[in-house]
Backbone as ProteinMPNN parsed JSONL, in Angstrom:
{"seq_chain_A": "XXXXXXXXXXXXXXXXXXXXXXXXXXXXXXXXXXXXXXXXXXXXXXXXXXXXXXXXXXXXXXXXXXXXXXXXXXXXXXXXXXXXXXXXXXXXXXXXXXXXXXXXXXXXXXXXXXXXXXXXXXXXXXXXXXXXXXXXXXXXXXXXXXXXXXXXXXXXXXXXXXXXXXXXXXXXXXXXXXXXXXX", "coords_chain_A": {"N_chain_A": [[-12.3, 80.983, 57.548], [-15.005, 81.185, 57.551], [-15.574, 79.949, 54.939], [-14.931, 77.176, 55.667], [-17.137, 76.888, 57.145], [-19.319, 77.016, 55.327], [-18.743, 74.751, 53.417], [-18.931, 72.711, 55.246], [-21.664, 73.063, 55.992], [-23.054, 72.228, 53.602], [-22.224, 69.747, 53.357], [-23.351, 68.146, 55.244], [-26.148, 68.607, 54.325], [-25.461, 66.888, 52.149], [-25.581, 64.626, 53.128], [-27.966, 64.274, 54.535], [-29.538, 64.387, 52.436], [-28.586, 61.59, 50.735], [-28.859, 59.878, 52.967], [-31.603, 59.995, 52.849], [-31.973, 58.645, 50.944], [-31.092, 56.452, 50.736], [-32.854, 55.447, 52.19], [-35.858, 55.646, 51.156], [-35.269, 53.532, 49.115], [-34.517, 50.995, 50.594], [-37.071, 51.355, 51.917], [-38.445, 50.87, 49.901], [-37.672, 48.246, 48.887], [-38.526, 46.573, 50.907], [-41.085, 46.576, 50.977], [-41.39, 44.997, 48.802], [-40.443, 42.486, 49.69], [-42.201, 42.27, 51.256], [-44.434, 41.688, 50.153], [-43.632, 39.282, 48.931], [-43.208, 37.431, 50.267], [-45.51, 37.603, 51.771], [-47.636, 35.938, 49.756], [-45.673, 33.727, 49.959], [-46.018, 32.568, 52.85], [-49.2, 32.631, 52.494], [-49.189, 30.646, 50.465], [-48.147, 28.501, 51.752], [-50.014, 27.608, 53.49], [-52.051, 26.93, 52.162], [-51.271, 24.769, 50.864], [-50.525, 22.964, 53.029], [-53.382, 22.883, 54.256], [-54.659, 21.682, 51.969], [-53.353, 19.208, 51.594], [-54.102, 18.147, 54.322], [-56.677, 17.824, 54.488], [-57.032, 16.161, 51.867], [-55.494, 13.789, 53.334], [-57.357, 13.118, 55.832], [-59.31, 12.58, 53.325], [-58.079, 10.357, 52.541], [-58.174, 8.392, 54.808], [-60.876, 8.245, 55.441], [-61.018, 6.707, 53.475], [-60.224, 4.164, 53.645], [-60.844, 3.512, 56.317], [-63.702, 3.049, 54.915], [-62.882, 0.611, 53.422], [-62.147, -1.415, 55.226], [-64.574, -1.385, 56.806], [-66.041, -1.869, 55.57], [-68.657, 0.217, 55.325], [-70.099, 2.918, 53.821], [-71.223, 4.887, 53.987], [-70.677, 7.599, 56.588], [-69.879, 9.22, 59.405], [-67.52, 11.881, 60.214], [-65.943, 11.542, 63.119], [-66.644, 8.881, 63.577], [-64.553, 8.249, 61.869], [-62.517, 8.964, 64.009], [-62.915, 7.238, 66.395], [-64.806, 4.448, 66.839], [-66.954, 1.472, 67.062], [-67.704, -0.353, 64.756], [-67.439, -3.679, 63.349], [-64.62, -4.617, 61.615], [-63.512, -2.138, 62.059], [-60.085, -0.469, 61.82], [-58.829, 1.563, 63.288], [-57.854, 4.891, 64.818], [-58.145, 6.931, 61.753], [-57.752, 9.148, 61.26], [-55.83, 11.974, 62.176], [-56.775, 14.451, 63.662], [-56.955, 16.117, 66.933], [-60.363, 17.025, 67.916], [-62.574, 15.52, 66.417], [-64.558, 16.618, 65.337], [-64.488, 19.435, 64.632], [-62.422, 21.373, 63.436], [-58.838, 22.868, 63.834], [-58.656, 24.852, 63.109], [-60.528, 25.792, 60.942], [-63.613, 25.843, 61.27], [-66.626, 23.847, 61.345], [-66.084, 19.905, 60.324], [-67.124, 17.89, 58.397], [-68.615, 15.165, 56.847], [-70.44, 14.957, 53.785], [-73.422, 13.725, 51.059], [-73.062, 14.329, 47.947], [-73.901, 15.396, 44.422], [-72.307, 14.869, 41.983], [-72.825, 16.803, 40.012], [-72.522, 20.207, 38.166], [-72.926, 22.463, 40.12], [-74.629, 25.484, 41.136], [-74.249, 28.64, 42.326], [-72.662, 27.88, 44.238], [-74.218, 26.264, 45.488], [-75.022, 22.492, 47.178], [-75.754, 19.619, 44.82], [-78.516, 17.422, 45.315], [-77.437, 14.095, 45.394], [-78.276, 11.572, 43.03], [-79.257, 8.775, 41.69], [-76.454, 7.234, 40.073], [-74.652, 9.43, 40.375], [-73.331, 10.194, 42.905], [-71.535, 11.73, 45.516], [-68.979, 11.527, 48.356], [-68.284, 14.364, 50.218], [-66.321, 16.381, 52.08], [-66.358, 18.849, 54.254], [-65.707, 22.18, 55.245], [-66.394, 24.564, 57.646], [-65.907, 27.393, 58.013], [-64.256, 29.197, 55.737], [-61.34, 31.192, 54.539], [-62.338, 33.157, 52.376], [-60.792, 33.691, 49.889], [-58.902, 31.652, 51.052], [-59.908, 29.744, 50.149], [-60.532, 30.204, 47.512], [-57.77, 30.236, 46.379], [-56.775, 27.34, 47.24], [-58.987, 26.202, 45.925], [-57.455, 26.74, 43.371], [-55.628, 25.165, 43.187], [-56.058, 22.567, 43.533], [-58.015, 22.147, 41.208], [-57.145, 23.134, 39.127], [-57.586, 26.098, 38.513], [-57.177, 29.384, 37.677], [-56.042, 32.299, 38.901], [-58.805, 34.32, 40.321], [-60.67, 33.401, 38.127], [-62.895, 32.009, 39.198], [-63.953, 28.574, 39.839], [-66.257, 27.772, 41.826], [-68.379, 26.099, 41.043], [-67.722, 23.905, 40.239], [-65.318, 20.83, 39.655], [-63.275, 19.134, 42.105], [-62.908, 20.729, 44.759], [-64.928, 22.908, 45.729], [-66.754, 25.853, 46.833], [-69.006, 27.809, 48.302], [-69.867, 30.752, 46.372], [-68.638, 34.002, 47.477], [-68.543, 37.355, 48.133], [-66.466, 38.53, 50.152], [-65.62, 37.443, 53.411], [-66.327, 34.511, 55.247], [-66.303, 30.894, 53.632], [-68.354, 28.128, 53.263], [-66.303, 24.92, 52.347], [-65.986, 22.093, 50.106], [-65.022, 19.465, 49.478], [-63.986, 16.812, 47.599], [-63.847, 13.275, 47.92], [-64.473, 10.992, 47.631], [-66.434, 8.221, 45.787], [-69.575, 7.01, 45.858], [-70.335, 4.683, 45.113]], "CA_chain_A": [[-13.113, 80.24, 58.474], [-16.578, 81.356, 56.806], [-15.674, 78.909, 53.918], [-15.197, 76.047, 55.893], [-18.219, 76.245, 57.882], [-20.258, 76.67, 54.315], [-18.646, 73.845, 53.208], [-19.292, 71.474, 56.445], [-22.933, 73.418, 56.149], [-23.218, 71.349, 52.332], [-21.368, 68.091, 53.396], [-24.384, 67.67, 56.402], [-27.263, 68.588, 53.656], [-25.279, 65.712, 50.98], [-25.619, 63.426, 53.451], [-29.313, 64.074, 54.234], [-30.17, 63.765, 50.893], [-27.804, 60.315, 50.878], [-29.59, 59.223, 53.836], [-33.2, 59.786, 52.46], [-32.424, 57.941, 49.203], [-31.218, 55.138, 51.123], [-33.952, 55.078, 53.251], [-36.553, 55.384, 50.124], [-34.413, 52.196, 48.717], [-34.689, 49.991, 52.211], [-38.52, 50.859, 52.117], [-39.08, 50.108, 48.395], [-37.035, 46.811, 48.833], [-39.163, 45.931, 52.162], [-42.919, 46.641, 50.167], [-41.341, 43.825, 47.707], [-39.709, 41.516, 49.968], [-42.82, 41.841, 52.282], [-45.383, 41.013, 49.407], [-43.351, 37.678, 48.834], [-43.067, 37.052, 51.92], [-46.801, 36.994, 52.523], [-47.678, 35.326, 49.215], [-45.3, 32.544, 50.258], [-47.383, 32.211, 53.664], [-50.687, 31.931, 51.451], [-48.757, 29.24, 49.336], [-47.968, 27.154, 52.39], [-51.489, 27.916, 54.081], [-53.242, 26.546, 51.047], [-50.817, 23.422, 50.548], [-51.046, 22.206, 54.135], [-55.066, 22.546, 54.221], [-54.981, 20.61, 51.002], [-52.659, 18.055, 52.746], [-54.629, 18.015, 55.531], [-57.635, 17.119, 53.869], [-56.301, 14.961, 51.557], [-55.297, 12.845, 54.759], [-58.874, 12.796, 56.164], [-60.015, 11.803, 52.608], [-57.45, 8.596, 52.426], [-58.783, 7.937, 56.318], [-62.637, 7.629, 55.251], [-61.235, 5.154, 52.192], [-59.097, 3.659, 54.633], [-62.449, 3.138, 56.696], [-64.426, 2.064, 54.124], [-62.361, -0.597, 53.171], [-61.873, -2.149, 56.497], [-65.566, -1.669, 57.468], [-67.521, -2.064, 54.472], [-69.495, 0.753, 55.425], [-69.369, 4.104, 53.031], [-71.848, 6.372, 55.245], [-70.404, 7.32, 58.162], [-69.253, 10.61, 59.745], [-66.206, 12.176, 60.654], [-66.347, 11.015, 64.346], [-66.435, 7.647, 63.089], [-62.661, 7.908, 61.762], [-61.533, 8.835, 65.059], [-63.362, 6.455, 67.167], [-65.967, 3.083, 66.537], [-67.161, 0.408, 67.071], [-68.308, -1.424, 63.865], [-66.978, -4.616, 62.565], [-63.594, -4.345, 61.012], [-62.514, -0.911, 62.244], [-59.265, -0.956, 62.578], [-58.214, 3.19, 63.115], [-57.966, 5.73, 64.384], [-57.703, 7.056, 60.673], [-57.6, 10.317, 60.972], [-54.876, 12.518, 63.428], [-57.102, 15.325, 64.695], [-57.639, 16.018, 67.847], [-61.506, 16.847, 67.676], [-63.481, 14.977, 65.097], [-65.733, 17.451, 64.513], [-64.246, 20.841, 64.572], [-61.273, 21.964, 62.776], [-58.76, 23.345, 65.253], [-58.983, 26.69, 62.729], [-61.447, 26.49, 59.568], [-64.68, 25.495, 61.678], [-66.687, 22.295, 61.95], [-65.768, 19.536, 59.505], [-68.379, 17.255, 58.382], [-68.894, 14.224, 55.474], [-72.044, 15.022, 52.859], [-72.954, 12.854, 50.253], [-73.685, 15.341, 47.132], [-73.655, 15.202, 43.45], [-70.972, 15.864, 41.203], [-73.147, 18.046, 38.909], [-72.366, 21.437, 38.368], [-73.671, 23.406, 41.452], [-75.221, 26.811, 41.238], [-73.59, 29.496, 43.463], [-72.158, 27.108, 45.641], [-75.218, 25.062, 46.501], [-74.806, 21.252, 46.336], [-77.072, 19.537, 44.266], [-78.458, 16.248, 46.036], [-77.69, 12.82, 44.912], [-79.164, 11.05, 41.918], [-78.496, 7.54, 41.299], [-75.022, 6.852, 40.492], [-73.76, 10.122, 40.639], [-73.139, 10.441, 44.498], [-69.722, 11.571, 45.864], [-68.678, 12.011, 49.704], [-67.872, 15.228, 50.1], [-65.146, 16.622, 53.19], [-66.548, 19.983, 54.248], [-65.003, 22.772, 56.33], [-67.421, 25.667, 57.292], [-65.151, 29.042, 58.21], [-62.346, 29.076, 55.342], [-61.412, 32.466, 54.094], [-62.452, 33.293, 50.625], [-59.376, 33.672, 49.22], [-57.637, 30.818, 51.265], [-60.907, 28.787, 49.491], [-59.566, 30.401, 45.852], [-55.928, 29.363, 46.038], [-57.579, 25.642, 47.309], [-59.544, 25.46, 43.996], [-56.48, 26.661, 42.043], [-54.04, 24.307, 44.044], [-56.517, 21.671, 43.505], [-58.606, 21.975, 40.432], [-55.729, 24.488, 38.327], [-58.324, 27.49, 38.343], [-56.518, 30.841, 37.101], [-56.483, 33.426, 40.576], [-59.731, 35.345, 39.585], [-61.429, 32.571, 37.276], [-62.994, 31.172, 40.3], [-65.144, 27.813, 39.204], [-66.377, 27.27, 43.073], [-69.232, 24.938, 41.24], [-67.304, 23.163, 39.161], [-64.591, 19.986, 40.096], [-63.199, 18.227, 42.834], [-63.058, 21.786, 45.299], [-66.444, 23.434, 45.384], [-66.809, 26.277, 47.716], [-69.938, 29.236, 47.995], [-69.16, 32.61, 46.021], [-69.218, 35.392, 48.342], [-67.165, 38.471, 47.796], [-65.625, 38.745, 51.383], [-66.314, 36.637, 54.9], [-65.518, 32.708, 55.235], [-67.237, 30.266, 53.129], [-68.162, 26.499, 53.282], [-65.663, 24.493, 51.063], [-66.43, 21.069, 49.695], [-63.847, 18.321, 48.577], [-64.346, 15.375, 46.384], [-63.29, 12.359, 48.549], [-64.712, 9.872, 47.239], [-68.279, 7.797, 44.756], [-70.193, 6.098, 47.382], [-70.863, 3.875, 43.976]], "C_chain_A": [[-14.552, 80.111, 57.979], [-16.8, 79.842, 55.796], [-15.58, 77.359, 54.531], [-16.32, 75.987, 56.509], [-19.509, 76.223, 56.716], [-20.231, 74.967, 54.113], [-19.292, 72.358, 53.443], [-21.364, 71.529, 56.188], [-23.755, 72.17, 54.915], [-23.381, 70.046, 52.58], [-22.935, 67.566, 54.402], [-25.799, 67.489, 55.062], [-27.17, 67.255, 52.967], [-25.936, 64.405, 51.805], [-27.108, 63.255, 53.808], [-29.849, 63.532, 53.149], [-29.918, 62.268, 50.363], [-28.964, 59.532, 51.759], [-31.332, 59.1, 53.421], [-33.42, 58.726, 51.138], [-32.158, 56.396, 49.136], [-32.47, 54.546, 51.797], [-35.468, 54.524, 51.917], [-36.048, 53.909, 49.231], [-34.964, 51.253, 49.125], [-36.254, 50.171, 51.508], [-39.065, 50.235, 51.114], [-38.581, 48.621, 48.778], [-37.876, 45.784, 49.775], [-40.736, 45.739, 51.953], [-42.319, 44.927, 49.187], [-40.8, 42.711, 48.279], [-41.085, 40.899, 50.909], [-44.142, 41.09, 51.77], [-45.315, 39.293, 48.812], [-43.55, 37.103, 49.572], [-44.684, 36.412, 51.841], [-47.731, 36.208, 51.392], [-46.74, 33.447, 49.293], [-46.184, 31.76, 51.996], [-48.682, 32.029, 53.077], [-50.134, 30.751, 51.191], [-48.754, 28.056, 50.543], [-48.901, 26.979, 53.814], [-52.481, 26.91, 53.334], [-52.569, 25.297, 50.807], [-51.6, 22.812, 51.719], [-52.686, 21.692, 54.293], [-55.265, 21.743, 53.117], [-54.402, 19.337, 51.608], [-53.436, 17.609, 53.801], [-56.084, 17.216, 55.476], [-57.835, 16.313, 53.081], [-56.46, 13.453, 52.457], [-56.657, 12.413, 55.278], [-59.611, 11.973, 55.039], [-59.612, 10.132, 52.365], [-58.194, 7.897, 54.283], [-59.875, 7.687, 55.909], [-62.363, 6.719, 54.213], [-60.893, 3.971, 52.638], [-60.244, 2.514, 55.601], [-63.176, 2.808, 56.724], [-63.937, 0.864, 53.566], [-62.555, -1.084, 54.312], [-63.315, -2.202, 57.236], [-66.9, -2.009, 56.574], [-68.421, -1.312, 54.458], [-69.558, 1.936, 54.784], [-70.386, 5.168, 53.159], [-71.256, 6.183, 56.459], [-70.079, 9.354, 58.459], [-67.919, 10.822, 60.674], [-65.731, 11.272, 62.336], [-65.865, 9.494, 64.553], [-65.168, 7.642, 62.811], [-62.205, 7.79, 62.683], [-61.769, 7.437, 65.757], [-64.594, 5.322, 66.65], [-65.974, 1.722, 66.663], [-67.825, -1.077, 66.242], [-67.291, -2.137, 63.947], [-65.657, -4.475, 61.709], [-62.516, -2.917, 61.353], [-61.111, -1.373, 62.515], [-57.908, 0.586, 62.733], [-57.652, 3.13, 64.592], [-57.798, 6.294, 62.626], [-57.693, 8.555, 60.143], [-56.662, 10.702, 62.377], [-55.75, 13.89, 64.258], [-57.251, 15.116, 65.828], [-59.36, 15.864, 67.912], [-62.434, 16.278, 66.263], [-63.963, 15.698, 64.22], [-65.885, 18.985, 63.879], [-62.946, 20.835, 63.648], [-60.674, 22.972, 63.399], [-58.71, 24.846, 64.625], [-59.991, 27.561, 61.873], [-63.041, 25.73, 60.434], [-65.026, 24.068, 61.384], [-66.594, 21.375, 60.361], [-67.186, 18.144, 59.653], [-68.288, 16.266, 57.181], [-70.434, 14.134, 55.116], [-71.677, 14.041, 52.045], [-73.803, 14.204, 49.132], [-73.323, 14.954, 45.771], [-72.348, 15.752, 42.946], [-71.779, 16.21, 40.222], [-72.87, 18.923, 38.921], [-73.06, 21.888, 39.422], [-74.018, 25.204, 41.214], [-74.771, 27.8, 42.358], [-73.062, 28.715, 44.655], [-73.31, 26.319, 45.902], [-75.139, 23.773, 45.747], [-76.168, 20.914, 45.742], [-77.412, 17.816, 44.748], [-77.994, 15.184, 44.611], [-78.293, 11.932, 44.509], [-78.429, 10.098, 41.508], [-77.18, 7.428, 41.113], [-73.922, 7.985, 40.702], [-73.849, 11.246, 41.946], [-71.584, 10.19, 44.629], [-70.035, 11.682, 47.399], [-67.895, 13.225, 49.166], [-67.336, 15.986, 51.64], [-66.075, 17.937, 53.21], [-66.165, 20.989, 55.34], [-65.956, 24.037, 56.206], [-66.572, 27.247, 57.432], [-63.888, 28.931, 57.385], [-62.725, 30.398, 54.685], [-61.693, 32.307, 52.624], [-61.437, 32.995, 49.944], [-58.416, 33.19, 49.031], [-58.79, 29.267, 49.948], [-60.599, 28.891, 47.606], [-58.692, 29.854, 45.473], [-56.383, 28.053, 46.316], [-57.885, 25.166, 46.028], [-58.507, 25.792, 43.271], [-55.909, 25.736, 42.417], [-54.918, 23.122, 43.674], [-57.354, 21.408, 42.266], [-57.623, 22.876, 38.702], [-56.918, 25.423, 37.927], [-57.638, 28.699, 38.386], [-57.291, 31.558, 38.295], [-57.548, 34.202, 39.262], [-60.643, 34.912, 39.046], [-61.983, 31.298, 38.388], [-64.042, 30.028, 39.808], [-65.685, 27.12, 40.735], [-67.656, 26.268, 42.636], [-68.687, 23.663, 40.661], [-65.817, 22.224, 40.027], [-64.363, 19.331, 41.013], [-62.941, 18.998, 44.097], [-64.069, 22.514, 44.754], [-66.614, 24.239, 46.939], [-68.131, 27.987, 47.128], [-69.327, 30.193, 47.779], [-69.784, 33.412, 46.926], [-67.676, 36.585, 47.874], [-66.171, 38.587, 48.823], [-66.146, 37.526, 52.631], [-65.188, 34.939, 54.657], [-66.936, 32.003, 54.111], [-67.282, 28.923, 53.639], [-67.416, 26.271, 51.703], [-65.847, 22.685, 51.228], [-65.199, 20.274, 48.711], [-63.988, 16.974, 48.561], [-63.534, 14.552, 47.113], [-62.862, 10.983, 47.633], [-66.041, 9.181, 46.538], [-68.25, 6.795, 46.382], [-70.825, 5.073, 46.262], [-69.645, 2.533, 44.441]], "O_chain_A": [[-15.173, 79.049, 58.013], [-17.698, 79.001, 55.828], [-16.109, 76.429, 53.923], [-16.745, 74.831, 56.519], [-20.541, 75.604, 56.971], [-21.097, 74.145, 54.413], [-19.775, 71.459, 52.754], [-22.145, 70.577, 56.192], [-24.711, 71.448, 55.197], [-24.302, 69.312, 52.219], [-23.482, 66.517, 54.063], [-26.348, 66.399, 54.898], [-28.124, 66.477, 52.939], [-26.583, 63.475, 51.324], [-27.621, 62.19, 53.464], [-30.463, 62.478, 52.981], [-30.777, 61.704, 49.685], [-29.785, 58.744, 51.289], [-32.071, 58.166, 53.734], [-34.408, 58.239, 50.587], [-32.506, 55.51, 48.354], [-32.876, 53.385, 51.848], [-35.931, 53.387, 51.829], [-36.998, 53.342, 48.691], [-35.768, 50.583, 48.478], [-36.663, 49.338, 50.699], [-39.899, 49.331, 51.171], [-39.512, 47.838, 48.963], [-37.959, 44.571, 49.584], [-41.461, 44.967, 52.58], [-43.04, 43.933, 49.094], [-40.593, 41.788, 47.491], [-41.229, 39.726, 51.255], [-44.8, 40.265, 52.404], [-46.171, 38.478, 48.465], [-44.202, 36.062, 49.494], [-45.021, 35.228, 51.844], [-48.727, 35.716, 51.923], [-47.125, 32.378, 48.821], [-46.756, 30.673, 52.086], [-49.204, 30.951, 53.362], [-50.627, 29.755, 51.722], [-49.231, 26.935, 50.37], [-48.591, 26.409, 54.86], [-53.425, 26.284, 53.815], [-53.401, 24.464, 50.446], [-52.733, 22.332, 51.693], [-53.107, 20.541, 54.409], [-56.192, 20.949, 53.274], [-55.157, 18.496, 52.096], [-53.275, 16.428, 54.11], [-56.477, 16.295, 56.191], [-58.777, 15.548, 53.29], [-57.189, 12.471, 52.318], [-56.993, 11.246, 55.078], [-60.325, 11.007, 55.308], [-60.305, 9.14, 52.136], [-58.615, 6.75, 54.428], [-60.031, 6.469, 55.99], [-63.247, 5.919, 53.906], [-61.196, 2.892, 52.129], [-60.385, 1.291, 55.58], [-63.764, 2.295, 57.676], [-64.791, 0.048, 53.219], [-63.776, -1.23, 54.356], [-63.397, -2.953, 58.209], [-68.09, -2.263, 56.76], [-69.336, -1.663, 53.712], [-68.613, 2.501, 55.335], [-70.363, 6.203, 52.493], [-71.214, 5.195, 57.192], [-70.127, 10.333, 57.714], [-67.468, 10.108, 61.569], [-65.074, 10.237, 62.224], [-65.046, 9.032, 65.348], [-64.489, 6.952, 63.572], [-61.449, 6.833, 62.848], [-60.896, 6.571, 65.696], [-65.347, 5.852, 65.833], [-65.051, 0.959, 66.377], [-68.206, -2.175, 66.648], [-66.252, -1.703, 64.445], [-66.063, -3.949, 60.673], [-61.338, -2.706, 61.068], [-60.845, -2.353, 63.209], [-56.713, 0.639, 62.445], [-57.238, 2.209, 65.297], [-56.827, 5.642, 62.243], [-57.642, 8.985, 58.991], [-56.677, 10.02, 63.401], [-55.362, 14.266, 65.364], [-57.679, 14.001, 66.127], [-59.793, 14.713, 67.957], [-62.766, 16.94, 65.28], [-63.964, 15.683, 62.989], [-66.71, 19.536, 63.15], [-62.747, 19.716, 63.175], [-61.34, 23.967, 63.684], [-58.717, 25.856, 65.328], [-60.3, 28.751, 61.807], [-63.465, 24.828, 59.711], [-64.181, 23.192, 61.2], [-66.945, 21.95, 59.33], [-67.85, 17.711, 60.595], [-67.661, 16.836, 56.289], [-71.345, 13.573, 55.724], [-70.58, 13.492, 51.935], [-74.819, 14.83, 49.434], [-72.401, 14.139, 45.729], [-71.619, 16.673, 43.312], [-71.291, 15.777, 39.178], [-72.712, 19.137, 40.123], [-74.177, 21.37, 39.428], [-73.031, 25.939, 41.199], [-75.147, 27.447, 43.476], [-73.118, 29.039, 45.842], [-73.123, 25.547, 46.843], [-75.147, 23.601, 44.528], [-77.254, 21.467, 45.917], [-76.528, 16.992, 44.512], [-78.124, 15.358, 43.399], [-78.958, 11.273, 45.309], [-77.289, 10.214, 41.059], [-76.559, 7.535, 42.171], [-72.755, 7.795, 41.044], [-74.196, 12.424, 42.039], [-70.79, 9.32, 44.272], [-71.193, 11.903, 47.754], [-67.164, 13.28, 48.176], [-68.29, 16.109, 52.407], [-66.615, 18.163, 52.127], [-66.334, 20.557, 56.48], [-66.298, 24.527, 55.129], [-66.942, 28.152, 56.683], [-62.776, 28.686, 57.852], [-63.854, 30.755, 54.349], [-61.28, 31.413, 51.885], [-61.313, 31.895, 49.408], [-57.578, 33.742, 48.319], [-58.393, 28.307, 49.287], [-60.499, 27.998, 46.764], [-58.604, 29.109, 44.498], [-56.373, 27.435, 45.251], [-57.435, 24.276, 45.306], [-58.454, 25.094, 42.258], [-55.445, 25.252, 41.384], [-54.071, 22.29, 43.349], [-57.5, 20.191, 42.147], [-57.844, 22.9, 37.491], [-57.139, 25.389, 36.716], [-57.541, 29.074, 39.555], [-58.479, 31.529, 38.619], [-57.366, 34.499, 38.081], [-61.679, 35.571, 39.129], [-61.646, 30.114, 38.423], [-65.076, 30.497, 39.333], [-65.527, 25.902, 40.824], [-68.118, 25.588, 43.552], [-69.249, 22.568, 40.676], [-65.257, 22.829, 40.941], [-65.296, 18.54, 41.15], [-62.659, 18.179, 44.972], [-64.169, 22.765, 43.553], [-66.623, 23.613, 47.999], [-68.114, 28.769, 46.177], [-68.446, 30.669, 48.496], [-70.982, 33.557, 47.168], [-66.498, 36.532, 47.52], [-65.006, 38.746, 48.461], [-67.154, 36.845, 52.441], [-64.103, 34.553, 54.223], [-68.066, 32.445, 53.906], [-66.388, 28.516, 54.383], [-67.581, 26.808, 50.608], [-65.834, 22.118, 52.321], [-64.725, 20.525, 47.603], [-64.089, 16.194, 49.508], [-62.357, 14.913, 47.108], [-61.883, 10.36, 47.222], [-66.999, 9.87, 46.886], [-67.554, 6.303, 47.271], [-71.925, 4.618, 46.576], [-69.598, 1.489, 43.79]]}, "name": "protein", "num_of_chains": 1, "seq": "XXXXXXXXXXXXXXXXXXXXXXXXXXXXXXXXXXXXXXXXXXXXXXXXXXXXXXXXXXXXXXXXXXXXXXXXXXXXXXXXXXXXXXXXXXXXXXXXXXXXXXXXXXXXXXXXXXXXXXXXXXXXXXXXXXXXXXXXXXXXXXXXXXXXXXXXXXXXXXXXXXXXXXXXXXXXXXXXXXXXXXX"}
C-alpha cells in the first residue's frame, strides 16, 4: 500500500511540473502573438491616418480646381460659398478638429529642409500647402514618415519630404503633409 501511495505521490508532482511547462509555453506564445498583434494595430493606425489625409489632400485639389482659389482653409472644403464650389469635399464631421489627432488646419510653408520641425516660410516659387494635425503621437508621426516618405523606424527625417513632423522624444507632435505647390 506504501508503494502505491509514493507512486500516486510522483504521478501528482509529474504533472505539476507538466502543467508549469505548459503554462511557461502558453505565456511565451502569448508575449509573441501579443507583440504582433499590437504592431499590426500600429500598421493599420498609420495606414488609415495616411488615407485619411490623403482624402482631405485630393478634396483641397478637388476645390481648387472648381474654385480657382488655392488659399483657403479647411472649413472651406466642408462648406462655401465662392463661385464654382461644388463640395462638400471632404467627409468629416467637424472641419476643424480631428475627431482624434487635434485641430486640423491648411499652412502654406516651404519645402526647404526645416530645422527641428519648424517650417520655414514661403519664398517665391517654393510654396506648398501643407495639411496639419496638432496631437499625433510621436511614434504614430514616425511610422507616417516611414509609410509615407520610406524612413527606416529610428532614422527619423521629420524635416525632410512630403511628412514633416517636430522631434520630441515623447508627447504628441504637430505633423505636416505635402498636399499640394500653390505655384
Amino acid at each position: 500500500m506504501t508503494h502505491l501511495v509514493a507512486n500516486h505521490t510522483q504521478r501528482g508532482a509529474m504533472f505539476g511540473l507538466d502543467a508549469r511547462i505548459a503554462l511557461a509555453i502558453f505565456g511565451g506564445l502569448s508575449v509573441i502573438t501579443g507583440a504582433a498583434l499590437y504592431n499590426a494595430i500600429g500598421q493599420t493606425t498609420t495606414t488609415a491616418l495616411v488615407a485619411e489625409l490623403d482624402n482631405i489632400g485630393k478634396g483641397y485639389i478637388n476645390y481648387v480646381l472648381d474654385t480657382g482659389v488655392d488659399t483657403t482653409t479647411i472649413a472651406n472644403l466642408k462648406t462655401d460659398t465662392v463661385a464654382g464650389w461644388n463640395g462638400p469635399y471632404i467627409a468629416l464631421q467637424d472641419a476643424t478638429d480631428h475627431p482624434r489627432y487635434g485641430a486640423l488646419a491648411l499652412v502654406q510653408q516651404s519645402d526647404a529642409a526645416w530645422t527641428d520641425g519648424t517650417p520655414v516660410a514661403c519664398s517665391g516659387t517654393n510654396c506648398w500647402v501643407w495639411l496639419t494635425l496638432t496631437l499625433v503621437d510621436n511614434r504614430l508621426a514616425d511610422n507616417m514618415d516611414n509609410s509615407i516618405d520610406g524612413t527606416a523606424e529610428g532614422a527619423e527625417d521629420g524635416d525632410l519630404g512630403s511628412m514633416r513632423y517636430n522631434d520630441t522624444v515623447t508627447g504628441n507632435v504637430t505633423v505636416y503633409y505635402k498636399i499640394a505647390t500653390t505655384q
